[in-house]
N, CA, C and O of each residue as an XYZ file, in Angstrom:
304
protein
N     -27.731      4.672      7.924
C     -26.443      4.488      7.312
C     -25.473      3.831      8.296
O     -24.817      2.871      7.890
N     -25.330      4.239      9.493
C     -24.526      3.734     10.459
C     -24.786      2.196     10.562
O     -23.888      1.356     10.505
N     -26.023      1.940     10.711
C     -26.197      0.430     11.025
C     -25.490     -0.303      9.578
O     -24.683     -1.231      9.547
N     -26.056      0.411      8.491
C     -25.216     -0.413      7.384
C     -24.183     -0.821      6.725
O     -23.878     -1.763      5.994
N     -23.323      0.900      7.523
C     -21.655      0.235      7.570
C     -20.914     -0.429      8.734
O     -19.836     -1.022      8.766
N     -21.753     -0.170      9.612
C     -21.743     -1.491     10.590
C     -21.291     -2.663     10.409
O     -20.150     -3.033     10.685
N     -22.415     -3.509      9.795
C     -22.699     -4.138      8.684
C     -21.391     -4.948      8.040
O     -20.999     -6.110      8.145
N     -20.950     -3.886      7.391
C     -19.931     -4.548      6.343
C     -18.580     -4.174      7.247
O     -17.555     -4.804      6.987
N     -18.555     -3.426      8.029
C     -17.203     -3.448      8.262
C     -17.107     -4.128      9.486
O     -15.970     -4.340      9.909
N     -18.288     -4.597     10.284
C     -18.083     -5.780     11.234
C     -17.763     -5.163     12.795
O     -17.395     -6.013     13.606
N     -17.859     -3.936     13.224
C     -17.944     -2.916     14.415
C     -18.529     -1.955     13.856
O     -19.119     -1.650     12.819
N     -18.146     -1.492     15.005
C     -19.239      0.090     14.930
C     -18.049      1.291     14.252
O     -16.887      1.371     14.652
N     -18.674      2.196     13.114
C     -17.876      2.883     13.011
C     -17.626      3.878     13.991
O     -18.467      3.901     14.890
N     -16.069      5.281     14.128
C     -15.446      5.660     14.700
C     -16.507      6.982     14.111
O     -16.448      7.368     12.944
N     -17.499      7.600     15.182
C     -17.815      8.435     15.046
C     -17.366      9.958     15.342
O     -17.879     10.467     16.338
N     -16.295     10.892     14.444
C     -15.844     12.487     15.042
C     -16.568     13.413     14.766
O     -17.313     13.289     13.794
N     -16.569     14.150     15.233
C     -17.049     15.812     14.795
C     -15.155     16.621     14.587
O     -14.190     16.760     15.339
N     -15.481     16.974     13.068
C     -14.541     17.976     12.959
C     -14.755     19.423     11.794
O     -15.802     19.891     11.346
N     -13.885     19.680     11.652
C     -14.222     20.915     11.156
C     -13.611     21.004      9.461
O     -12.396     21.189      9.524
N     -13.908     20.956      8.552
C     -13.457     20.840      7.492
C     -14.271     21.807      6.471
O     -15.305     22.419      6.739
N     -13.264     21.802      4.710
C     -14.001     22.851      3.747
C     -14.251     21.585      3.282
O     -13.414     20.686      3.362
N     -15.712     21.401      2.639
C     -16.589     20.643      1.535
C     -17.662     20.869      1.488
O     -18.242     21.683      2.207
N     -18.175     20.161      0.586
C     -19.741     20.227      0.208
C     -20.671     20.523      1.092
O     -21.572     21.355      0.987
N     -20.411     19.775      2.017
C     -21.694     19.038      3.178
C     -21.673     20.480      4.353
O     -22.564     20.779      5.147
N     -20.314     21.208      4.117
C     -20.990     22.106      4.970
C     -21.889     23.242      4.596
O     -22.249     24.025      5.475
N     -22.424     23.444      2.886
C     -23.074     24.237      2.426
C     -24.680     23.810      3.522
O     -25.440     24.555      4.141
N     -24.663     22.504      3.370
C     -26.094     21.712      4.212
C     -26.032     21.663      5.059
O     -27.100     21.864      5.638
N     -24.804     21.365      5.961
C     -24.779     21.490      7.600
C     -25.296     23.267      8.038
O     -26.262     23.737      8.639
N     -23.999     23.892      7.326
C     -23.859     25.399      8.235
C     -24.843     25.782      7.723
O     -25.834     25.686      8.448
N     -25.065     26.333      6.407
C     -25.993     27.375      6.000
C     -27.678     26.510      5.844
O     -28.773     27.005      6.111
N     -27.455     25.446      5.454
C     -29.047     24.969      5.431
C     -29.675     24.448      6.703
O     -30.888     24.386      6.902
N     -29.017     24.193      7.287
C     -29.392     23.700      9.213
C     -29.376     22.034      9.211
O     -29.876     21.386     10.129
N     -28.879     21.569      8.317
C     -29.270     20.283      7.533
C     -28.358     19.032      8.720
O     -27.164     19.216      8.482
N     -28.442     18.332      9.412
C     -27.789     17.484      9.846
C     -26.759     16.597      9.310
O     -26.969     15.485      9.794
N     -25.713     16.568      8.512
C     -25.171     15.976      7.910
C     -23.677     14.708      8.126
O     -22.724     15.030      8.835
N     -23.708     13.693      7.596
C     -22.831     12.438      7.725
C     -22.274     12.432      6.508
O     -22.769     12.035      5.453
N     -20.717     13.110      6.805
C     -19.894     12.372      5.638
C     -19.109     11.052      6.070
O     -18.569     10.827      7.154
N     -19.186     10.223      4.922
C     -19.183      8.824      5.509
C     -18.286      8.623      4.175
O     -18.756      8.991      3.098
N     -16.749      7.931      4.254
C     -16.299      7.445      2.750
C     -15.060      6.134      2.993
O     -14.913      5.346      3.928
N     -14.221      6.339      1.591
C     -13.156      5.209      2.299
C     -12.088      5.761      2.696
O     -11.963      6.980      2.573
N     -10.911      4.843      3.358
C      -9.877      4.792      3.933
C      -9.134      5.918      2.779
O      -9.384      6.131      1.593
N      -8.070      6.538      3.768
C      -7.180      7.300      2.382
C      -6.193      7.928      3.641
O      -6.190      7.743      4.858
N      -5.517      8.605      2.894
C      -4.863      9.789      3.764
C      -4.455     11.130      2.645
O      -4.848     11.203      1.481
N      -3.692     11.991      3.254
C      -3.014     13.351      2.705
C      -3.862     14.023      1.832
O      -3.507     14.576      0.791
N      -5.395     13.943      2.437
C      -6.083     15.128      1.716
C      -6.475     16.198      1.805
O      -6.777     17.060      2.631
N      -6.404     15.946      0.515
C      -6.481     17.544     -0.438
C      -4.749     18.369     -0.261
O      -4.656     19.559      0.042
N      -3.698     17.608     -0.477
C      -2.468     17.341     -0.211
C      -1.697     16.521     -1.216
O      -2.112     15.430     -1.608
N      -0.310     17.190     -1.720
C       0.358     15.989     -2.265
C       0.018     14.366     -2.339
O      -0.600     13.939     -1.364
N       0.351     13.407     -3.386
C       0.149     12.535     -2.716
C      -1.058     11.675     -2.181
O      -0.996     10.588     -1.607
N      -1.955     12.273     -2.440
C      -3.463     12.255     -1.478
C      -3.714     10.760     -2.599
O      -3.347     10.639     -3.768
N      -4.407      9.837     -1.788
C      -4.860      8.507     -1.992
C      -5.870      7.746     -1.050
O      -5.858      7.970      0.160
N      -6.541      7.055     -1.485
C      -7.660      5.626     -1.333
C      -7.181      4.997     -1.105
O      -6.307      4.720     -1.926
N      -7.218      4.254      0.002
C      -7.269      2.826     -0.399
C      -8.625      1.710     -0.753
O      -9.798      1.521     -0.431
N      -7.516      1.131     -1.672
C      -9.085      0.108     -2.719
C      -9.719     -0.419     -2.029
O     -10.942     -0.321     -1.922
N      -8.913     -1.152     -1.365
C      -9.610     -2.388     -0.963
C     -10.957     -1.519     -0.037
O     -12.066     -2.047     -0.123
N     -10.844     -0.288      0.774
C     -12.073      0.138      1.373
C     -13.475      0.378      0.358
O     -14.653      0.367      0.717
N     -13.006      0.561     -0.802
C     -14.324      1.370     -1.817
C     -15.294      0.656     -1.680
O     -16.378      1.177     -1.416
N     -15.149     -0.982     -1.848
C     -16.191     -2.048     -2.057
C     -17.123     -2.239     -0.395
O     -18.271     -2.616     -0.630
N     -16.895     -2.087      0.904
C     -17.681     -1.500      1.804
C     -18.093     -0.808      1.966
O     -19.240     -1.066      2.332
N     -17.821      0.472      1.928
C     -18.358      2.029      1.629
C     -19.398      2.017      0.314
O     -20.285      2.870      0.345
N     -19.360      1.219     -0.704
C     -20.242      1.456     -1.974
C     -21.563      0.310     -1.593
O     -22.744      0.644     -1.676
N     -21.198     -0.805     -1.253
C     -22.627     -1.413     -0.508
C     -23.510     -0.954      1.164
O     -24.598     -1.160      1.702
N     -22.106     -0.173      1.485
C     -23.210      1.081      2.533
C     -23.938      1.865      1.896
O     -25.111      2.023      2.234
N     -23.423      2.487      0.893
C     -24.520      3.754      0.108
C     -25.529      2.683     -0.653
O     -26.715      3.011     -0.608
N     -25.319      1.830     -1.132
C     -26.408      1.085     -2.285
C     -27.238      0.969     -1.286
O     -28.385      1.412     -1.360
N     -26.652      0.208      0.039
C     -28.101     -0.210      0.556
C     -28.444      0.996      1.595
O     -29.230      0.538      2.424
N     -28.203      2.135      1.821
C     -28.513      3.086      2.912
C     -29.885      3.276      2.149
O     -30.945      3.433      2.754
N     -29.761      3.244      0.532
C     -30.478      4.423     -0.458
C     -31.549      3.145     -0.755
O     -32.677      3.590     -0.969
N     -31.504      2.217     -0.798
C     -32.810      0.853     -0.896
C     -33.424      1.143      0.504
O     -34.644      1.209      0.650
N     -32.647      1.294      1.413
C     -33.775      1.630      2.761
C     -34.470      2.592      3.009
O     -35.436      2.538      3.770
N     -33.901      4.123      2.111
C     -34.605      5.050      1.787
C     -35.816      4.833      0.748
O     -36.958      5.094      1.124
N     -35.708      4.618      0.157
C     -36.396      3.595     -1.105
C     -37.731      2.836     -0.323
O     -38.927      3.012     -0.554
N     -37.210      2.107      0.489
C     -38.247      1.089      1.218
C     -38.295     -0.313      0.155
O     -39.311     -0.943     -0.137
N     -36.793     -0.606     -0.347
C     -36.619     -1.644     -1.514
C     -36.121     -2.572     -0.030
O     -35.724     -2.220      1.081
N     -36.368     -3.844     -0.652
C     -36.042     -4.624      0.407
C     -34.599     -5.754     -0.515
O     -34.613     -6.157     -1.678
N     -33.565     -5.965      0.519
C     -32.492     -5.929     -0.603
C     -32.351     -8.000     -0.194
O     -31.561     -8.701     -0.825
């Protein structure tokens, strides 16, 4: 996945470790699961106000199409 938003966004993404409530930590904490949440630009979430920005969706959505063709072994 990293190499593929690479990719479209033309550097390397800004890799953190932080601590947050969602999904992914049902798979991180309790399943032992290694997990990458990866999405678009926004701010004030889960907060008043809370928003996307558009223009990020269309990089972030050809990272997942093609992360999941390389899982696949589809050649794109």
């Amino acid at each position: 996945m990293q190499l593929n938003l690479e990719r479209e966004i033309g550097r390397r993404p800004q890799l953190v470790l932080q601590r947050s409530v969602a999904d992914t930590n049902h798979f991180a904490v309790h399943g032992g699961v290694p997990t990458v949440v990866c999405g678009p630009l926004g701010g004030n979430t889960c907060r008043a106000n809370e928003y996307v920005e558009v223009d990020s969706l269309v990089p972030i959505t050809r990272t997942y199409v093609q992360t999941v063709m390389d899982l696949l072994g589809v050649r794109g």
